[in-house]
C-alpha positions as CSV (number, residue, x, y, z in Angstrom):
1,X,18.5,0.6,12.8
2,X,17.1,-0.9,9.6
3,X,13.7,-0.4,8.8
4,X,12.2,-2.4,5.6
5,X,9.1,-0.9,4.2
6,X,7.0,-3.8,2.8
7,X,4.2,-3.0,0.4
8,X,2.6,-2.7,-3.2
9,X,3.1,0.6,-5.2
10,X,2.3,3.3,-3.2
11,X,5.3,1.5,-0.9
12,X,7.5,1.5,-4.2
13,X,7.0,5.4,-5.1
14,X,8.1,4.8,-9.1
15,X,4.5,6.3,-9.9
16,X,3.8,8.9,-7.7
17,X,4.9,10.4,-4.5
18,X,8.1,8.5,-2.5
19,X,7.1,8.2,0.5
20,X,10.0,6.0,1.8
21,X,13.0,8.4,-0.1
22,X,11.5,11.3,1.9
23,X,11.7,9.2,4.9
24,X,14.9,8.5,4.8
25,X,16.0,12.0,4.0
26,X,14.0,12.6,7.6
27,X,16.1,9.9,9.4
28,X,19.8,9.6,8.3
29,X,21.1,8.0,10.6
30,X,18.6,4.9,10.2
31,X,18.9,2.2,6.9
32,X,15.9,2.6,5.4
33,X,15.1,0.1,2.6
34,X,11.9,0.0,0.2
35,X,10.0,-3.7,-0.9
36,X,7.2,-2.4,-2.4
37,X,6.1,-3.8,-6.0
38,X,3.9,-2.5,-7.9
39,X,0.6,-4.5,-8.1
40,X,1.1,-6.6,-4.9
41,X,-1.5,-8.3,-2.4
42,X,-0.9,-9.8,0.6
43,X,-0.6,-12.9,-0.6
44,X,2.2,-11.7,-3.0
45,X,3.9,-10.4,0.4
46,X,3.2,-13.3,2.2
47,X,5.2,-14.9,-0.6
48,X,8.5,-13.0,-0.3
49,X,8.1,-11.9,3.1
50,X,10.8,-14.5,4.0
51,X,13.3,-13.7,1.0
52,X,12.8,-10.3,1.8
53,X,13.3,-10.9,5.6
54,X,16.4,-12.6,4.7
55,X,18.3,-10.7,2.9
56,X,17.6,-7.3,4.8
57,X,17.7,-8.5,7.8
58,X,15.7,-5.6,9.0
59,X,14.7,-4.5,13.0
60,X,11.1,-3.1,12.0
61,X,9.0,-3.9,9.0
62,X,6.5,-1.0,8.2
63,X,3.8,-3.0,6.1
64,X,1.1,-1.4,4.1
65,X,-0.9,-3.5,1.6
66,X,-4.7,-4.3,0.9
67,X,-5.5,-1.9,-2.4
68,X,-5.2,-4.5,-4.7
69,X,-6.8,-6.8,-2.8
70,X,-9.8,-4.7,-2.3
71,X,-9.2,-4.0,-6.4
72,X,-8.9,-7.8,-7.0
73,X,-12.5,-8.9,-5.1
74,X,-14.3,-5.5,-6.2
75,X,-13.9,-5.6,-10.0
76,X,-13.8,-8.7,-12.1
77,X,-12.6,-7.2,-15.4
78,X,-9.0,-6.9,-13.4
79,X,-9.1,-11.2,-12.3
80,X,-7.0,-11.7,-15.7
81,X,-4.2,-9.8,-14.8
82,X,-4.1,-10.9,-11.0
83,X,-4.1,-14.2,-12.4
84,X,-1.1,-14.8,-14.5
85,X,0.9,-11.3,-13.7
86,X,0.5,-12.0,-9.9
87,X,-0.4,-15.7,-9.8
88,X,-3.4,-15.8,-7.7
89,X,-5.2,-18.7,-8.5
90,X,-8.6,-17.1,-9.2
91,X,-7.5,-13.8,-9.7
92,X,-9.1,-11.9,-6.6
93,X,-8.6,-11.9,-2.8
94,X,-11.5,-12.3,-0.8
95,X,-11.7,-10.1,2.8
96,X,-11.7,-13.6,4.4
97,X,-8.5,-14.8,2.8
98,X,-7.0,-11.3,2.9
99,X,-7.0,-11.6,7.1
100,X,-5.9,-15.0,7.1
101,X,-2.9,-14.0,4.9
102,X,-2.6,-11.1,6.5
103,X,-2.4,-12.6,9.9
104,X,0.1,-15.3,8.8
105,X,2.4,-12.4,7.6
106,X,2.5,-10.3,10.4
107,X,2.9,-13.8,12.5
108,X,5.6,-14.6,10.3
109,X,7.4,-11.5,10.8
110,X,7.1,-11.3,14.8
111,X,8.3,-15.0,14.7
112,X,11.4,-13.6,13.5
113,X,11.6,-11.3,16.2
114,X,11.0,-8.0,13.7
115,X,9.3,-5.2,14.9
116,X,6.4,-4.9,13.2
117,X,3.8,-1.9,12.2
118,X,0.9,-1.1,10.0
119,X,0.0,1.2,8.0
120,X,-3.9,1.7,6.4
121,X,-3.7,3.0,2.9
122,X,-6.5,5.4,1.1
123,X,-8.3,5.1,-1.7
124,X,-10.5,8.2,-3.3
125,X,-10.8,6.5,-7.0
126,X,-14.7,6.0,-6.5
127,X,-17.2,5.5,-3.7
128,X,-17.4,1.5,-4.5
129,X,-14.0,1.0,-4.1
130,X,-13.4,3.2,-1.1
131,X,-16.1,1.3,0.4
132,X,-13.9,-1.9,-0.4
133,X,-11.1,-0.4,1.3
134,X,-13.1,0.4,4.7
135,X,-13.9,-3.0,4.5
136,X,-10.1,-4.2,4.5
137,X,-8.5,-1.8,6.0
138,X,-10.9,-2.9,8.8
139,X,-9.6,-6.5,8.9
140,X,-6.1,-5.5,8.7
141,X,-6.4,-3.1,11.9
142,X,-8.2,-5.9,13.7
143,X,-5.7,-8.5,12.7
144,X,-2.7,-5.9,13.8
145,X,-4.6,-5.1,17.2
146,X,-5.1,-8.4,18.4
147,X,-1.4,-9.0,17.7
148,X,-0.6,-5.8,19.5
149,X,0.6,-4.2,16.6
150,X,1.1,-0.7,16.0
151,X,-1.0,0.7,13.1
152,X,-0.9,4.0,11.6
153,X,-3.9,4.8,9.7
154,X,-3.6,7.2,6.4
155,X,-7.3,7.8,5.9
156,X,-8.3,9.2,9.0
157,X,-4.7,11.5,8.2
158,X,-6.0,12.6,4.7
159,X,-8.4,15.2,3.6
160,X,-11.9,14.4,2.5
161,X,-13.9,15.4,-0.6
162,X,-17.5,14.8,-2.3
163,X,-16.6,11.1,-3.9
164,X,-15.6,11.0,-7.8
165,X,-18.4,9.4,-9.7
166,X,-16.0,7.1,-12.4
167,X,-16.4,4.3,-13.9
168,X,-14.9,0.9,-11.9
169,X,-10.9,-0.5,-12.5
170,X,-10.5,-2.5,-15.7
171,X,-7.6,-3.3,-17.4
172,X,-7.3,-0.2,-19.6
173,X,-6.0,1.3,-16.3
174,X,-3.6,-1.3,-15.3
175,X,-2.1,-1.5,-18.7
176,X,-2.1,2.8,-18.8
177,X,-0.1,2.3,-15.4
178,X,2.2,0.0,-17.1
179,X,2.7,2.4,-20.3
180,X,3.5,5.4,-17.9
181,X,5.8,4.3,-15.9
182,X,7.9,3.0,-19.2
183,X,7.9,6.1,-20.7
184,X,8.5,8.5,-17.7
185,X,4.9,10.0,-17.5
186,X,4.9,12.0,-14.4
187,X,2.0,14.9,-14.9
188,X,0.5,14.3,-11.9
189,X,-1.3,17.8,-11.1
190,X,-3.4,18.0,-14.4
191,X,-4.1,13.8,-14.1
192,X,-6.2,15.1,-10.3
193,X,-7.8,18.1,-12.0
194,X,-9.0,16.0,-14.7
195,X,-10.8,14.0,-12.1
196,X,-11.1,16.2,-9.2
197,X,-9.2,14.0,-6.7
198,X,-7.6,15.8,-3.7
199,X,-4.6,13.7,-2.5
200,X,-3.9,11.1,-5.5
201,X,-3.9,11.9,-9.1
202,X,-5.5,8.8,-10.5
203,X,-7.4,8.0,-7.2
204,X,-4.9,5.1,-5.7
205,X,-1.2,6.3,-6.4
206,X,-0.2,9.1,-4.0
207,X,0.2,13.1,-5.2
208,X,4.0,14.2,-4.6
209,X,2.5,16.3,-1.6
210,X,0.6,13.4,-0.3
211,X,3.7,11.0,-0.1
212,X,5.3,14.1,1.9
213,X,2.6,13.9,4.5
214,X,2.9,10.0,4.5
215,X,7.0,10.7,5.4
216,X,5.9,13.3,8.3
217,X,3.3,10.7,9.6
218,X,5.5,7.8,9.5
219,X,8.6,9.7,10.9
220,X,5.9,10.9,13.7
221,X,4.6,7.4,14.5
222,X,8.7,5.7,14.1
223,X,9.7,8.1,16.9
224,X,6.4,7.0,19.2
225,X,6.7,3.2,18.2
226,X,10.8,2.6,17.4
227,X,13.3,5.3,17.4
């Protein structure tokens, strides 16, 4: 069975945890094959979702998307790099566009007669925008429900902590993301200290020991759902 996991960064793995190589190392004798990029919406996956349904050619699609979005629509100084990096025309997703992108993906992907689940990423970077993310990780369940989707929901999985009092995103941090993964940076235990996260090291990309409870999840809810 081939199983496409379609998503932004946290899908992709190149900065922080792999959550889709650990996966795989779980379930051999499946193809497993990862389409996250880094910085994504769901109107970037909405874009590719047929290219990418194409040329895989996959039985199940495991999507997980929404933290930029939430990014996008909670913190203007980030619209700039939205805009021309991932073409959005105003450089933010709005929780209403976000559902009806979201629903025409997952519509999309049943209409090619893809098993389809859902997965609800966490955010711990500060209470604002894990406030953001309640709010559309909330429209994506509901769109996945009323499509009786699967969905698979990583915050109620992850451990809680007093929320991180931090300045909001701007693009000092996108560019720093950038810069790190160019030059290899991967010290991901003192990055948490320094802000006291407990299951990401910059509060969005996943801890090496995070994206290993992602893969035990996900192998978990494949075996209830697929396999």
């Amino acid at each position: 069975m081939r199983i496409v996991f379609l998503g932004d960064s946290l899908t992709w793995g190149g900065y922080g945890g792999n959550f889709v190589d650990l996966v795989a190392a779980q379930l051999p004798e499946h193809d497993m094959l990862n389409d996250g990029v880094g910085g994504d919406t769901v109107v970037n996956l909405l874009r590719r979702a047929d290219e990418v349904v194409s040329e895989s050619l996959p039985d199940v699609m495991f999507v997980m998307v929404g933290g930029n979005d939430a990014v996008s629509y909670t913190y203007p100084a980030v619209r700039p790099y939205y805009k021309s990096v991932k073409g959005l025309e105003d450089g933010y997703v709005t929780p209403d566009q976000f559902t009806t992108a979201y629903r025409d993906l997952l519509l999309s992907l049943q209409s090619n007669h893809i098993q389809t689940l859902v997965g609800l990423a966490a955010t711990e970077y500060n209470v604002e925008l894990a406030a953001a993310r309640d709010l559309y990780n909330a429209r994506a369940r509901e769109v996945a429900e009323a499509l009786n989707i699967p969905v698979l929901d990583f915050v109620a999985l992850l451990p809680t902590a007093p929320p991180v009092d931090r300045p909001g995103v701007d693009l000092d941090f996108v560019r720093q993301i950038g810069a790190r993964v160019k030059s290899g940076w991967n010290d991901y235990e003192a990055e948490r200290a320094k802000w006291g996260y407990t299951s990401t090291f910059d509060g969005m990309h996943l801890l090496p020991q995070t994206a290993a409870l992602f893969a035990d999840a996900i192998v978990a809810f494949l075996k209830e759902h697929v396999l």
